[in-house]
C-alpha atoms as an extended CHARMM CRD file, in Angstrom:
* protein
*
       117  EXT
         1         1  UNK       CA              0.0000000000        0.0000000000        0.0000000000  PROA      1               0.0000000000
         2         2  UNK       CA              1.0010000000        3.5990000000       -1.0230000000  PROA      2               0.0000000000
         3         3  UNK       CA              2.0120000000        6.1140000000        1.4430000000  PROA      3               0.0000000000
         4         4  UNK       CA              1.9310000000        9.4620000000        0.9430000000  PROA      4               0.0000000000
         5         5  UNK       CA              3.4410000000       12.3040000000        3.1490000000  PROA      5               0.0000000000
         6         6  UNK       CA              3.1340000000       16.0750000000        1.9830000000  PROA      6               0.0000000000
         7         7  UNK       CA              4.7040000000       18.7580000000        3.6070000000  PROA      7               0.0000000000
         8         8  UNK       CA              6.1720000000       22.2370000000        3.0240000000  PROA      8               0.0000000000
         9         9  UNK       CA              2.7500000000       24.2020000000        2.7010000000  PROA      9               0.0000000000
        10        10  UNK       CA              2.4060000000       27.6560000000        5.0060000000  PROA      10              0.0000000000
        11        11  UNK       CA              1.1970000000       31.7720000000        4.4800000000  PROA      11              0.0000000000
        12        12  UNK       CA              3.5430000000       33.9070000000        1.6260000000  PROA      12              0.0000000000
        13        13  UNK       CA              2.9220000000       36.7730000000        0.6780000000  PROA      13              0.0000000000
        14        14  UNK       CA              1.2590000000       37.3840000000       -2.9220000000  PROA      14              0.0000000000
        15        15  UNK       CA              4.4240000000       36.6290000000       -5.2030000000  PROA      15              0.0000000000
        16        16  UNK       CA              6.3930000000       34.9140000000       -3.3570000000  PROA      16              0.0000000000
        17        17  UNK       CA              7.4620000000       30.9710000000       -3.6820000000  PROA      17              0.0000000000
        18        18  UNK       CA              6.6190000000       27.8130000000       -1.7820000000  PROA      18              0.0000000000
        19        19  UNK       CA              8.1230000000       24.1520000000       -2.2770000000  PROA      19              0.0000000000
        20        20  UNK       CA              5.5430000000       21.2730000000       -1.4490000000  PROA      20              0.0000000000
        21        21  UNK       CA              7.3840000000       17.9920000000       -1.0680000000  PROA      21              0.0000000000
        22        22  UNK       CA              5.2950000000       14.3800000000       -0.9940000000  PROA      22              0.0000000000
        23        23  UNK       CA              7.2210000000       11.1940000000        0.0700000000  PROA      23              0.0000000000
        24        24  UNK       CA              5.9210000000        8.0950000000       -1.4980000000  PROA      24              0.0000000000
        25        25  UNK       CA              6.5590000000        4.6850000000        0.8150000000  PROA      25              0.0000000000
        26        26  UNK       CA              5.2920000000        1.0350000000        0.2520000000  PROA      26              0.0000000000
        27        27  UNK       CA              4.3190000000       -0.9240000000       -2.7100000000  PROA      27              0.0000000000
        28        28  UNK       CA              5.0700000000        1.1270000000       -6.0700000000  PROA      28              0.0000000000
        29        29  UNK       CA              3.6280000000       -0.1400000000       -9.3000000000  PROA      29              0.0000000000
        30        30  UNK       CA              6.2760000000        0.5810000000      -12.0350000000  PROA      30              0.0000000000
        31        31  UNK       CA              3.9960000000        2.7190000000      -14.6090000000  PROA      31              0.0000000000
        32        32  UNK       CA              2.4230000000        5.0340000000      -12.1340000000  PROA      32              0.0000000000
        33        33  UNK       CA              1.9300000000        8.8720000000      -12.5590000000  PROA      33              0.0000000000
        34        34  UNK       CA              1.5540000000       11.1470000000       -9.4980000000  PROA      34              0.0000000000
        35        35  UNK       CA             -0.2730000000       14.2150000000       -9.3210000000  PROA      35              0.0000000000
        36        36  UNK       CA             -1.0980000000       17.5690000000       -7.1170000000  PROA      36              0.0000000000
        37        37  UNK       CA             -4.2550000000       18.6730000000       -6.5950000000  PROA      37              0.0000000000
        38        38  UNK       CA             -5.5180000000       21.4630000000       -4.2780000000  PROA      38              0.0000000000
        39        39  UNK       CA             -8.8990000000       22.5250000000       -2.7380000000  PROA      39              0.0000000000
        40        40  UNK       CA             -9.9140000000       25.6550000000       -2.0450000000  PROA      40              0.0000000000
        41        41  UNK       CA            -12.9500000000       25.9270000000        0.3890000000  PROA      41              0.0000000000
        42        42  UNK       CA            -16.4900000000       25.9000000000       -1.1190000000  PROA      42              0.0000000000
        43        43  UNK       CA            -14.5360000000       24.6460000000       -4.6990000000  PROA      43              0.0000000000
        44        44  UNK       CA            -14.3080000000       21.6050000000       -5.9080000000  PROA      44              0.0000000000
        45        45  UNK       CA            -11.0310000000       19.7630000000       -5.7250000000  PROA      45              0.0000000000
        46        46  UNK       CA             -8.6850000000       20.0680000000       -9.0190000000  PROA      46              0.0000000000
        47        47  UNK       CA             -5.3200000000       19.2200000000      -10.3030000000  PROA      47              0.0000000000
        48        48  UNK       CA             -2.4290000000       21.4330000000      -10.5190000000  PROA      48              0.0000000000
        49        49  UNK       CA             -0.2910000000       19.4820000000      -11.7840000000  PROA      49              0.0000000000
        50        50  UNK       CA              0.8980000000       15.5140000000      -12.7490000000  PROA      50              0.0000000000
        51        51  UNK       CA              4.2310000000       13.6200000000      -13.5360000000  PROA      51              0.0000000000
        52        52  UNK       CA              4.0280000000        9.7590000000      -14.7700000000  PROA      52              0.0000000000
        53        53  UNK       CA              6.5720000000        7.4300000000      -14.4900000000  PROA      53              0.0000000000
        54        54  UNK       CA              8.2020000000        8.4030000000      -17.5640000000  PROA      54              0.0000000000
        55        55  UNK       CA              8.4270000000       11.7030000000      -16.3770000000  PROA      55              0.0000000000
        56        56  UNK       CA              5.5390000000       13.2800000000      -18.6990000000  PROA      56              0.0000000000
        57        57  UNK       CA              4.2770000000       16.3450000000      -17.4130000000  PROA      57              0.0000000000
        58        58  UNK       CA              1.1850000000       18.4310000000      -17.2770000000  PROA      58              0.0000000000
        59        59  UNK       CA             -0.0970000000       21.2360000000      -15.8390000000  PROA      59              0.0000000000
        60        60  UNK       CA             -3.0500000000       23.2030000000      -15.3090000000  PROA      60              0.0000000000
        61        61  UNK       CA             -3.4540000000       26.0650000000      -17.3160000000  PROA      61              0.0000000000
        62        62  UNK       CA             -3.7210000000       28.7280000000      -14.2170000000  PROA      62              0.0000000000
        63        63  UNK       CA             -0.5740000000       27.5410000000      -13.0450000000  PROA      63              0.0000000000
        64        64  UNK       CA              1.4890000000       26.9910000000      -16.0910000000  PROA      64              0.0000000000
        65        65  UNK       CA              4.5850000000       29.0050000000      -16.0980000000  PROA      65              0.0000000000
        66        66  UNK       CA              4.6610000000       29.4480000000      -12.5710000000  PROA      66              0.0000000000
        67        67  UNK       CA              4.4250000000       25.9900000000      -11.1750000000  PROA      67              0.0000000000
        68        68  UNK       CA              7.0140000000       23.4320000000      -11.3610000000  PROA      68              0.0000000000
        69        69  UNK       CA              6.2610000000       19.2300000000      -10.6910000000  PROA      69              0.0000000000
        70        70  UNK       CA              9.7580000000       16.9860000000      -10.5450000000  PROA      70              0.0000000000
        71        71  UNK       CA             10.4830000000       13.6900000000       -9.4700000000  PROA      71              0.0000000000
        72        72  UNK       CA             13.2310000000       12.3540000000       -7.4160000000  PROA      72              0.0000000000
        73        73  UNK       CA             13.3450000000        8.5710000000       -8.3650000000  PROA      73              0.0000000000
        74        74  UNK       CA             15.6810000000        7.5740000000       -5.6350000000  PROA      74              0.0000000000
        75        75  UNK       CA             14.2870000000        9.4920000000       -2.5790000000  PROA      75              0.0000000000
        76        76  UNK       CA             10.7180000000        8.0810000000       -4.0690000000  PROA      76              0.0000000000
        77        77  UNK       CA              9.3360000000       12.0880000000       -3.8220000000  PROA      77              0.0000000000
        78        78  UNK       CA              7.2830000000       13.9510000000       -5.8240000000  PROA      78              0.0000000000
        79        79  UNK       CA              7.5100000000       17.7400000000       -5.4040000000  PROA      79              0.0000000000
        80        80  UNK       CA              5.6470000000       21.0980000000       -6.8120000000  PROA      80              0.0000000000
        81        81  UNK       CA              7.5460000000       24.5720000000       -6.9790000000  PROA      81              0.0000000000
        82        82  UNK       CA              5.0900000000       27.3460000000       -6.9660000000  PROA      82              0.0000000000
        83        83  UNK       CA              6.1210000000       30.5120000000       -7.6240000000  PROA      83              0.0000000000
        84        84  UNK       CA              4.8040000000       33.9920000000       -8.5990000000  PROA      84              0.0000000000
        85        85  UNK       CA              2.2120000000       33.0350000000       -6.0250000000  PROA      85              0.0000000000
        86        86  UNK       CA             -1.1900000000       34.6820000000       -5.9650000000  PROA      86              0.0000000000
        87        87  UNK       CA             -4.3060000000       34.8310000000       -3.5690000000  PROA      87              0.0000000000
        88        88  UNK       CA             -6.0980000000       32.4660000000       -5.8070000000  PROA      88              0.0000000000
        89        89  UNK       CA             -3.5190000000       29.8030000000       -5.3050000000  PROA      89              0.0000000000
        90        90  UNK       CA             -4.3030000000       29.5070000000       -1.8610000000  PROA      90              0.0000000000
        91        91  UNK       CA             -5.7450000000       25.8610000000       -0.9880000000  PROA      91              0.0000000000
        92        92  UNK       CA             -5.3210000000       22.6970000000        0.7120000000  PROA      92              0.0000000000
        93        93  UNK       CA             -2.5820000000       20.9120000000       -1.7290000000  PROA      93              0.0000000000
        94        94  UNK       CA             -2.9720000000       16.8110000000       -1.7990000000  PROA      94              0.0000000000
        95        95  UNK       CA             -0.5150000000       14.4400000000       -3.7230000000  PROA      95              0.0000000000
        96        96  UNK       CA             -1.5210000000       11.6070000000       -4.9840000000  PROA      96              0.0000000000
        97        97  UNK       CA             -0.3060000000        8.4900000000       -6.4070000000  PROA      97              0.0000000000
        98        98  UNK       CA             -2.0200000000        6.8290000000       -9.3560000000  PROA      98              0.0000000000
        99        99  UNK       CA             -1.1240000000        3.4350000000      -11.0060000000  PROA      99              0.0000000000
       100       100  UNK       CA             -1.6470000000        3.6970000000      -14.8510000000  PROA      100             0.0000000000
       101       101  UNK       CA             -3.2290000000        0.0480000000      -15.4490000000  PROA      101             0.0000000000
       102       102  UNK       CA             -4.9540000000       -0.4050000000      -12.3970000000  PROA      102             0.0000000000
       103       103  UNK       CA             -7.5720000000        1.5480000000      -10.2730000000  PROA      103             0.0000000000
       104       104  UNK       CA             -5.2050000000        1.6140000000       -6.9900000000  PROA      104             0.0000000000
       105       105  UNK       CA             -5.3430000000        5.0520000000       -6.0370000000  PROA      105             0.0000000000
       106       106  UNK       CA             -3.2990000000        7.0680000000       -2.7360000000  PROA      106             0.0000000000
       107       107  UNK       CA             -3.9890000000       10.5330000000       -1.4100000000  PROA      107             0.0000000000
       108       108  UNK       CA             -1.9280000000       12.1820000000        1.1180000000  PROA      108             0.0000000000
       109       109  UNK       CA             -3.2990000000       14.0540000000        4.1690000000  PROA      109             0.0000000000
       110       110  UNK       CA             -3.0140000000       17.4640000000        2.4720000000  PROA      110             0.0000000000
       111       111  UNK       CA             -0.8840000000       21.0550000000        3.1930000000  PROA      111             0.0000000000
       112       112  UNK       CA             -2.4270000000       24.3790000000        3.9150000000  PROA      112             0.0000000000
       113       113  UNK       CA             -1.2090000000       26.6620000000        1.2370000000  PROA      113             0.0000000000
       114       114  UNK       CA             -2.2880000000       30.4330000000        2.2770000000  PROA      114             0.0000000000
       115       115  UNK       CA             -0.9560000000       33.4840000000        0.2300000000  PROA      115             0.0000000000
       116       116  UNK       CA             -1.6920000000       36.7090000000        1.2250000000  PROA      116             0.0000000000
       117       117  UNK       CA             -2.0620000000       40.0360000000       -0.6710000000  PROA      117             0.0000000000
């Protein structure tokens, strides 16, 4: 079973950067593709953005060019540079893992993104 373990959420002020980070731990499938999403209150949940295993990308379009999803293979962690940060941004930001020929799904607790104006 996938574990997943965000961290590195908090309050910024409108344009500044945060780095989420989510640790993956227990049984990996090898085609997989992990994702952020983030819900805002009152909004439905969506994704920011998503990296598979053979590190194809894809972002949302309010976040493109300012958002950044990597993968460190060894460390098994997933994580999301946000920059040029704006009030809108501000959410609860879940990983999650995904395999890509099963239905196993993970989601991780979530991190409290704020950003002020």
């Amino acid at each position: 079973q996938v574990q997943l373990v965000e961290s590195g959420g908090g309050l910024v002020q409108s344009g500044g950067s945060l780095r989420l980070s989510c640790a993956a731990s227990g049984l990996i499938f090898s085609s997989y593709i992990m994702g952020w999403y983030r819900q805002a209150p009152g909004k439905q949940r969506e994704v920011v953005a998503s990296i598979s295993s053979s590190l194809r990308t894809n972002y949302a379009d309010s976040v493109k060019g300012r958002f950044t999803i990597s993968r460190d293979t060894a460390k098994n962690t997933v994580d999301l540079q946000m920059n040029s940060l704006k009030p809108e941004d501000s959410a609860v930001y879940y990983c999650k893992y995904s395999a890509q020929f099963s239905s196993y799904e993970s989601w991780g607790q979530g991190t409290q993104v704020t950003v002020s104006s």
